[in-house]
N, C-alpha and C positions, 0 to 999 in steps of 0.2 A: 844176681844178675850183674855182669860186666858194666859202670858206665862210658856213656859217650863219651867221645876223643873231642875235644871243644877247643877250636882256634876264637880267639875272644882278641877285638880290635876296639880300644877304646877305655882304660883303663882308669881314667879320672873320678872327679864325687863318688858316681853313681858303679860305674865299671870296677874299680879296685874292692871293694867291699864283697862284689859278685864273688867275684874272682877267688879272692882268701874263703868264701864261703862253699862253691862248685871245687877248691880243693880240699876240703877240708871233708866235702861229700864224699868224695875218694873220684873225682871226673880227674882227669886227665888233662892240663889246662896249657894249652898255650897260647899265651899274651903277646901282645904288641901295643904301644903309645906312642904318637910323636914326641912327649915329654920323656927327655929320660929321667926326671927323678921319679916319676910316678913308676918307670920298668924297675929301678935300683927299687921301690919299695916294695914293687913285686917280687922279686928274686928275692929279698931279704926274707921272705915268708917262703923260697922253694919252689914259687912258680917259674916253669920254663917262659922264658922270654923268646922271638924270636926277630930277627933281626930288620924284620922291614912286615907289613901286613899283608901282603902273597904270602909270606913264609910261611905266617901264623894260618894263614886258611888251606892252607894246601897240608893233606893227609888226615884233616879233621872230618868227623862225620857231621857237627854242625858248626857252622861257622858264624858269631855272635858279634855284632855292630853295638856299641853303645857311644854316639857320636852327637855335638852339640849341637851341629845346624844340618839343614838340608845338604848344602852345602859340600860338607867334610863329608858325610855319606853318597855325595855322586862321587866327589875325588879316589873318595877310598875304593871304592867299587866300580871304577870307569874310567877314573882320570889315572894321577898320580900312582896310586896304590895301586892298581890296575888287578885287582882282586880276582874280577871275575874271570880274567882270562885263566885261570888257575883251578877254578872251581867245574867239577862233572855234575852228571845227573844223577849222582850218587849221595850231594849230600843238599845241605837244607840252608838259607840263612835265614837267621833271625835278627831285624831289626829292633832293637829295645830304646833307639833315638826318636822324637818325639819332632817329624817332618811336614812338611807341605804334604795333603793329602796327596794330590792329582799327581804331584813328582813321585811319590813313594809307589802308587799304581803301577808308573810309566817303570820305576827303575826294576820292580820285581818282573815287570813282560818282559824289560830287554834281558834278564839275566836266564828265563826262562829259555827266551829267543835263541841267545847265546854260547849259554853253558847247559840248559837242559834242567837247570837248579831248581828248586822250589825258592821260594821268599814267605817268610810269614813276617806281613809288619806286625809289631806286639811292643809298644809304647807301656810304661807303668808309670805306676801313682806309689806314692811310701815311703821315696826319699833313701837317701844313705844307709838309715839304721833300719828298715826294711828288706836291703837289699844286701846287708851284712846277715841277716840270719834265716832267708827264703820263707819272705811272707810279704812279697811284694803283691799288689796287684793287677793282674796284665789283662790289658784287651787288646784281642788278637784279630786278625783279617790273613787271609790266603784259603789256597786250595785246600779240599780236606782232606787230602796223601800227606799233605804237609804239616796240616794244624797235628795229625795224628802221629806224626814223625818226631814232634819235637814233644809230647807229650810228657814223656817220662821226665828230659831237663826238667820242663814247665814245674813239675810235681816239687822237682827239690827248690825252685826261687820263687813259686807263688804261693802264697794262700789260697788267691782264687784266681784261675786263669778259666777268661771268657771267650771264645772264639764268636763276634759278632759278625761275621759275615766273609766276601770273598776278599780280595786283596784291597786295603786300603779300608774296611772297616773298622778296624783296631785303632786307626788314626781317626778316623770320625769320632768314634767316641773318644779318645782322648783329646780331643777340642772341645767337646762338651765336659769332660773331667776337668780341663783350664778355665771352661768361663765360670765353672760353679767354685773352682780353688779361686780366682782372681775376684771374684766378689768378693767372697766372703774375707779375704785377706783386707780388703777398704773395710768392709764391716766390723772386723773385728778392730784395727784399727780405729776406727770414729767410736768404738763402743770402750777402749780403752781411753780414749781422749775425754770423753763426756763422763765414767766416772772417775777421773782423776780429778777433771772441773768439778763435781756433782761434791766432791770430797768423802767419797767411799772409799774403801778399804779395794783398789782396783784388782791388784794381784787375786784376791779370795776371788774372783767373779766365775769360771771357772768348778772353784768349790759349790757357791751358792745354784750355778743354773744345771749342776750334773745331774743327767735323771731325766730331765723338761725336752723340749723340743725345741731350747735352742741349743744341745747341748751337740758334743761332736768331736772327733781328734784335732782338729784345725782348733776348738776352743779347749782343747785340753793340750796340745801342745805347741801351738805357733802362738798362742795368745801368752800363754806366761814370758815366751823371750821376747816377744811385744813391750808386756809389764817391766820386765829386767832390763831394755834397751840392750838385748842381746842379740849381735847381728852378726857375728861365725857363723859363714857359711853350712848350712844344711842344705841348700837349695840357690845357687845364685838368684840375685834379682832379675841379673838381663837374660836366663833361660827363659824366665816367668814372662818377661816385657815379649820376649821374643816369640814365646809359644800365643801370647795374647793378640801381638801384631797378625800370626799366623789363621787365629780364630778371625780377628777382623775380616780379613779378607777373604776367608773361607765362606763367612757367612754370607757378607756383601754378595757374592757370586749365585748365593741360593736367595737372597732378598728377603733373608730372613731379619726381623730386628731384633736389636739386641742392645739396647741402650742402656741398662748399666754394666753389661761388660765395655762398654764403649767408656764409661767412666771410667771402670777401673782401669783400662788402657792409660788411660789421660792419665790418672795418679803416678801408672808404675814410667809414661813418660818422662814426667815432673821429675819422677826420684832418678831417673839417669840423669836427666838436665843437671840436677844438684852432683852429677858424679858422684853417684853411688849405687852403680851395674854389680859392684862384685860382690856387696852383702851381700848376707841370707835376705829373703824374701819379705820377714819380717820385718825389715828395715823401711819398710812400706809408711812405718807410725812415724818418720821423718819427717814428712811431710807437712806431718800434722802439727808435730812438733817446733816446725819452721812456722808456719801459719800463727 
């Protein structure tokens, strides 16, 4: 079976590793970045680059966003980039940026309104080296012409791909996938601080609680570059502050409470104040280590 023709805008962390992975499935890839050395690294691997993101979505049967903020994703698709005037009701987008819920709603009706397009927003969880070997996992929101449309991609970059509901439910549950990462990232933090103090063997902790219920990927691999003060991006910190700020006020709106994701906000504030947005996520145990 032939694969889809894939216009793919957003080629950074999370986007470049797709990318050398949907061509390596044999899809048909054409990229586009405002960065041009992230395109020179693309092309060094064979992918077609094209020269502005109308170019890359225009002839693709789905056309794939992986963009930092709300932000980049109106521009790209409304403003500047001016995407959608380019796109028919022929082919599908898929969101995999990680947006304001009620803007991501608004921008799939206007593109519907517009272009006639589907949108499936589909945020993931897994990081870089998940997303280099198609075992991400996406929770998805849109129509179900769409969710079904984009299926086959979904098969080759998830493990598990959830379709929760109509448009804009894949972003609900990935604000709930941030307040339970952004906890646990304090947690594991204060938990590596106290046994360093306690004078245990911290690194082993990890070895000693696999198995248990507090065990988990987050303590199997954000905690050891915790232990190591290893802060190479896997994950910026200010995606993390930034999807957290996003939860805040998500929530606030439904009067829901939420007071230790309100903590962890406050921490991952602290660690920008300290000017340090552009570690990994982990870099969270600064904090503590300032204190």
């Amino acid at each position: 079976m032939a694969k889809l023709r894939i216009g793919y805008i957003g080629i950074g962390l999370m986007g470049l590793p797709m990318v050398r992975h949907l061509k390596a499935r044999g899809y048909a890839v054409t990229a586009y970045d405002i960065a041009p050395a992230r395109c020179a690294e693309a092309a060094a691997d064979g992918i077609a680059i094209a020269p502005s993101a109308a170019a890359a979505a225009r002839g693709a049967e789905i056309v794939c966003l992986n963009l930092p903020t709300t932000e980049s994703v109106e521009d790209v698709m409304f403003l500047g980039g001016d995407v959608a005037s380019t796109m028919t009701n022929s082919q599908v987008l898929v969101d995999f940026s990680t947006i304001v819920v009620e803007k991501g709603r608004a921008f799939a009706a206007r593109l519907q309104e517009t272009a006639g397009a589907g949108w499936v927003d589909a945020p993931v969880s897994g990081g870089p080296p998940a997303a280099g070997t198609g075992t991400l996992t996406v929770m998805a929101g849109g129509r179900p012409q769409d969710i079904e449309a984009v299926r086959p991609l979904m098969a080759d970059v998830a493990q598990r791909f959830t379709p929760m509901g109509p448009s804009g439910a894949g972003l609900v549950a990935k604000m709930l996938n941030q307040m339970i990462v952004g906890c646990l990232h304090a947690v594991l933090a204060e938990s590596l601080i106290v046994a360093e103090k306690a004078g245990i063997d911290a690194a082993r902790l990890p070895e000693c609680l696999a198995g248990g219920h507090a065990d988990g990927s987050l303590l199997q691999r954000l905690y050891p570059r915790m232990a190591a003060r290893d802060f190479a991006p896997q994950g910026y910190a200010r995606q993390l502050l930034k999807d957290l700020e996003m939860v805040s006020a998500f929530t606030a709106g439904l009067k829901a409470p939420t007071p230790m994701t309100g903590e962890a906000l406050n921490l991952y504030r602290i660690l920008a104040h300290l000017g340090h947005t552009e570690l990994d996520t982990s870099a969270l145990v600064k904090v503590y280590d300032r204190a």
